[in-house]
C-alpha positions as CSV (number, residue, x, y, z in Angstrom):
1,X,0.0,0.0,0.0
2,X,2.9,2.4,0.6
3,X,4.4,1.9,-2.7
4,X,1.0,2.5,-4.1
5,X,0.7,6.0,-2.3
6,X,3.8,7.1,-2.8
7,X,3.5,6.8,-6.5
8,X,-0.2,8.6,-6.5
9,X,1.6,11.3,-4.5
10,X,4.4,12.0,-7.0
11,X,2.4,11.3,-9.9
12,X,-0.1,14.3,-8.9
13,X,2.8,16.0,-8.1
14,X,4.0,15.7,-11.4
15,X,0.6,16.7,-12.9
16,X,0.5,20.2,-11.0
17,X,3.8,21.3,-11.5
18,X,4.3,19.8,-14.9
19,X,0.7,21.3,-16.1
20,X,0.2,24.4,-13.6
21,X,3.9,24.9,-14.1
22,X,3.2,25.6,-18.0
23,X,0.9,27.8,-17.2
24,X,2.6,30.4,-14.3
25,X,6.1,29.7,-16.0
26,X,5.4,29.5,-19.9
27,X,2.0,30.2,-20.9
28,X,2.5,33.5,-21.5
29,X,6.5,34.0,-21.3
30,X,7.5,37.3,-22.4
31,X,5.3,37.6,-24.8
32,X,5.4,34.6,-27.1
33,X,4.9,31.9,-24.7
34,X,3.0,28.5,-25.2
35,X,-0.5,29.7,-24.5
36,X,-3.7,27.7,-24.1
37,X,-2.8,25.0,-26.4
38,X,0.8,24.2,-24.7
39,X,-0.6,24.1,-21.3
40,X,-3.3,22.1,-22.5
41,X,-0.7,19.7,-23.9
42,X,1.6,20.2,-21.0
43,X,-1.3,18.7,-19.1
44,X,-2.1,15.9,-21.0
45,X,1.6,14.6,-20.8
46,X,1.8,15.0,-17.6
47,X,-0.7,12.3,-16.9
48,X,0.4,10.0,-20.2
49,X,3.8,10.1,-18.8
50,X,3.4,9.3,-15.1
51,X,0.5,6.5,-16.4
52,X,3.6,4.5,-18.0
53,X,6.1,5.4,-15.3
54,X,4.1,4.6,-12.4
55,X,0.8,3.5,-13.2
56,X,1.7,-0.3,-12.8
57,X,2.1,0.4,-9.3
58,X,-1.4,2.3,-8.5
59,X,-3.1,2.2,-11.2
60,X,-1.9,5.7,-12.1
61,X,-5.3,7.8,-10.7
62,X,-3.9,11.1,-9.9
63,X,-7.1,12.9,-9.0
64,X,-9.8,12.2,-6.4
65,X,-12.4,12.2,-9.0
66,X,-10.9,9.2,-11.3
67,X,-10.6,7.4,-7.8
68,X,-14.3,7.5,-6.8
69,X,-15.3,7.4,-10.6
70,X,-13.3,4.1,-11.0
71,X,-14.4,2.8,-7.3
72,X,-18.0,3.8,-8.9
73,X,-17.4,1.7,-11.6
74,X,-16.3,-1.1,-9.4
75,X,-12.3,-1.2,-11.0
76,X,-11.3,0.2,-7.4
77,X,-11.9,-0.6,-3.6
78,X,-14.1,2.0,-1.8
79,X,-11.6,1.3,1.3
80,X,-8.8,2.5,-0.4
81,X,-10.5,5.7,-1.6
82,X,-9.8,8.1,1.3
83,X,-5.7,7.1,1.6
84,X,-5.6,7.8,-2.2
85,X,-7.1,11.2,-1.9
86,X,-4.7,12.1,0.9
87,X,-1.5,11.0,-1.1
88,X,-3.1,12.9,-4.0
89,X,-4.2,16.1,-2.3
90,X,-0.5,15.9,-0.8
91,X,1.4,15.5,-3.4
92,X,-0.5,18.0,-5.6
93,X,0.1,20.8,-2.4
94,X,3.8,19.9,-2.2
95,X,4.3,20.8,-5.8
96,X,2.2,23.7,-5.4
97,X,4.6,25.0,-2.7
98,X,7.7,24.0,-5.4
99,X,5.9,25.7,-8.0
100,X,5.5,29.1,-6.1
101,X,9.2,28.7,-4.8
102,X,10.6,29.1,-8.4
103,X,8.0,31.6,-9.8
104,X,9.0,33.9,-7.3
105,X,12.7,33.7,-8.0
106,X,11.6,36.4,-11.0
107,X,11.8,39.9,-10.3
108,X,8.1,41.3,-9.7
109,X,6.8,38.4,-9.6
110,X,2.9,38.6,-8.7
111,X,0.8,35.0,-7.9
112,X,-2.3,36.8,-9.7
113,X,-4.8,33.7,-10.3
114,X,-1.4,31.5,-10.4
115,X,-3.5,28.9,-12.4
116,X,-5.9,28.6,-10.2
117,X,-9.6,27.4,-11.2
118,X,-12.8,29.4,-10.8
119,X,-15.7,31.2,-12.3
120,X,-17.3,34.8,-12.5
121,X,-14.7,37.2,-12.3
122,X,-11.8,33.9,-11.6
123,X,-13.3,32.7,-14.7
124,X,-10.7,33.2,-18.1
125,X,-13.9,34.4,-20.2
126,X,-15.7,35.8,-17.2
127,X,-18.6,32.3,-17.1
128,X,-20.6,32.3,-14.6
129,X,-21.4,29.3,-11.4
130,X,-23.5,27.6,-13.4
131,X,-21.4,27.0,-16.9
132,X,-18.3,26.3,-14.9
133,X,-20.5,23.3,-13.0
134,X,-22.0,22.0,-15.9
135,X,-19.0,22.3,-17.8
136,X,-16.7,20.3,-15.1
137,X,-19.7,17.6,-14.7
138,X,-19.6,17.1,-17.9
139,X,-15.8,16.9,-18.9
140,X,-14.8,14.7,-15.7
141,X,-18.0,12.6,-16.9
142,X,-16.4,12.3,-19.8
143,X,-12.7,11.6,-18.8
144,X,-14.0,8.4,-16.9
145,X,-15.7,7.3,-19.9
146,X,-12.4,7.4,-22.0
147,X,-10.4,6.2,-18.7
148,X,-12.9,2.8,-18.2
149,X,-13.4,1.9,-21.9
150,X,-9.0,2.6,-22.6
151,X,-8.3,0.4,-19.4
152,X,-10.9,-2.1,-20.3
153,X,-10.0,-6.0,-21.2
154,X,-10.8,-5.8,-24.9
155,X,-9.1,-2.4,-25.4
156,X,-6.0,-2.3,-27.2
157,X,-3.1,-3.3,-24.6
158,X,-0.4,-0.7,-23.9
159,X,-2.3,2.2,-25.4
160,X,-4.4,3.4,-22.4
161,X,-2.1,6.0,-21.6
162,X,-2.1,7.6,-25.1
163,X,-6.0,7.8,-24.7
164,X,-6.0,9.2,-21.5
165,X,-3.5,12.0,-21.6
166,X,-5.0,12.7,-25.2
167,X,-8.3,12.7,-23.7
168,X,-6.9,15.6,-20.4
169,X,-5.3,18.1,-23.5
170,X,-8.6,18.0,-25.2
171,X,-10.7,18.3,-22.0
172,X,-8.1,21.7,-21.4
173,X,-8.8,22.8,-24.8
174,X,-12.1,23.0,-24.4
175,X,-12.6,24.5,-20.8
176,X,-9.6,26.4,-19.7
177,X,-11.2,29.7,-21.4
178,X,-14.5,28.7,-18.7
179,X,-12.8,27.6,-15.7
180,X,-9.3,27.3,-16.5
181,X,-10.0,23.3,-16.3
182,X,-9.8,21.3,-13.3
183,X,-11.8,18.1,-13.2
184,X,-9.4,17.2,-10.5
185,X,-10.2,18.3,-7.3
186,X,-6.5,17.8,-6.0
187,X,-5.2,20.0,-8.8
188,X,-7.4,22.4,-8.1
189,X,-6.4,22.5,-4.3
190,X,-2.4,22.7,-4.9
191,X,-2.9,26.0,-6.5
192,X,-5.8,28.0,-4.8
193,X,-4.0,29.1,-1.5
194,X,-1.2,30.5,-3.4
195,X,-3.9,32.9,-5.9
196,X,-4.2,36.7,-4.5
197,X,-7.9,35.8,-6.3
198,X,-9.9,34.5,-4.1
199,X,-9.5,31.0,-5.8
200,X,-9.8,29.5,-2.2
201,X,-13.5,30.5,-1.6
202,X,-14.4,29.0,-4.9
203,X,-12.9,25.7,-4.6
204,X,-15.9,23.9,-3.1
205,X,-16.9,23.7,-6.9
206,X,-14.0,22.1,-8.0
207,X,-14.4,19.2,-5.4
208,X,-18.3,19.1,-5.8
209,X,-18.2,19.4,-9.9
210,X,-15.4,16.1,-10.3
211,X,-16.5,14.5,-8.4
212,X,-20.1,14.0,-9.3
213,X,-19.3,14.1,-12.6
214,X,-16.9,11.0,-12.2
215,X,-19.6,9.1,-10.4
216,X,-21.5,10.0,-13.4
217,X,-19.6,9.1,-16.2
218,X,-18.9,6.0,-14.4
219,X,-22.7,4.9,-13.8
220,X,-23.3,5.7,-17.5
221,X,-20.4,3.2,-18.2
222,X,-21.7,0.7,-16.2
223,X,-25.5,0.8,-17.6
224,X,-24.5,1.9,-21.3
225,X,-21.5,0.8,-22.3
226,X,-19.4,-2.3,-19.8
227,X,-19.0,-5.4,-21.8
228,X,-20.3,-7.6,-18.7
């Protein structure tokens, strides 16, 4: 079991300050940085490369939300829920604190949103509470859709990661103008105490919104779409 924590620890860890990083360090750096499309990439190979590297060991979750969805879906034990959010909400926090560490080696550095999520006025096209639910519902919904039916017996073998981490840049392609994309609660949480934008009293969202959506996506698998 520790072997199995430790590597949902560094693999979040490796999401938030491979994919956050991209966006406070190179988004938008001077002025020809990699904008949304590289941090939506930047995101998606996080999580392709930390599903090869460690995802033998833990199954390579990475977010509370594909946790519940796949415990949902009956792929995961519901005991083993709560010590995989703590190792992911852990590791995600230290590399927020890594993350911060280096941004402000610049001179006048400012944390501004420092790629936090949110909506209204923390929103990147100004969308209000109820597009940025809908629109996380939805996407994480969606994620564990691609997640079960890539990681399901009569799936290709060796090409769930592709799907996955394919699956995360086009989820950010779509949503980062709306709520600068979470669908991971832990993600979310690594970068919202460090924000001078209130992230923090908005992250409630970003815990309900995966989450249900997950559950969602992963009953709809289970009644819709499951071979069994």
């Amino acid at each position: 079991m520790i072997k199995k924590l430790a590597a949902e620890g560094f693999g979040t860890f490796w999401l938030v300050f491979g994919g956050c990083g991209s966006a406070v360090l190179a988004a938008g750096y001077p002025t020809l940085g990699i904008g949304f499309a590289g941090v939506a990439l930047a995101f998606g190979l996080t999580v392709l490369t930390m599903a090869y590297a460690v995802g033998h060991i833990s199954g390579g979750h990475f977010n509370p939300a594909v946790s519940l969805g796949l415990a949902v879906a009956g792929r995961f034990d519901f005991k083993e829920l709560v010590p995989y959010w703590i190792a992911q909400v852990a590791g995600g926090l230290v590399a927020g604190i890594v993350l911060y560490a280096i941004a402000s080696g610049a001179p006048e550095f400012s944390p501004g949103g420092f790629a936090s999520n949110g909506y209204g006025a923390n929103s990147p096209g100004q969308y209000g509470l109820f597009a940025a639910l809908l629109c996380e519902v939805v996407l994480t919904a969606g994620f564990l859709v691609v997640i079960l039916g890539a990681t399901s017996k009569r799936a290709p073998a060796g090409f769930a990661p592709l799907a996955i981490g394919f699956a995360l840049t086009l989820i950010h392609l779509v949503s980062i103008p709306v709520t600068n994309t979470s669908v991971n609660p832990a993600r979310s949480t690594a970068v919202a105490f460090f924000a001078e934008t209130g992230a923090a009293g908005q992250l409630w969202l970003f815990w309900v919104a995966p989450l249900a959506g997950a559950a969602l996506g992963a009953l709809a698998w289970r009644g819709l779409l499951a071979e069994d």
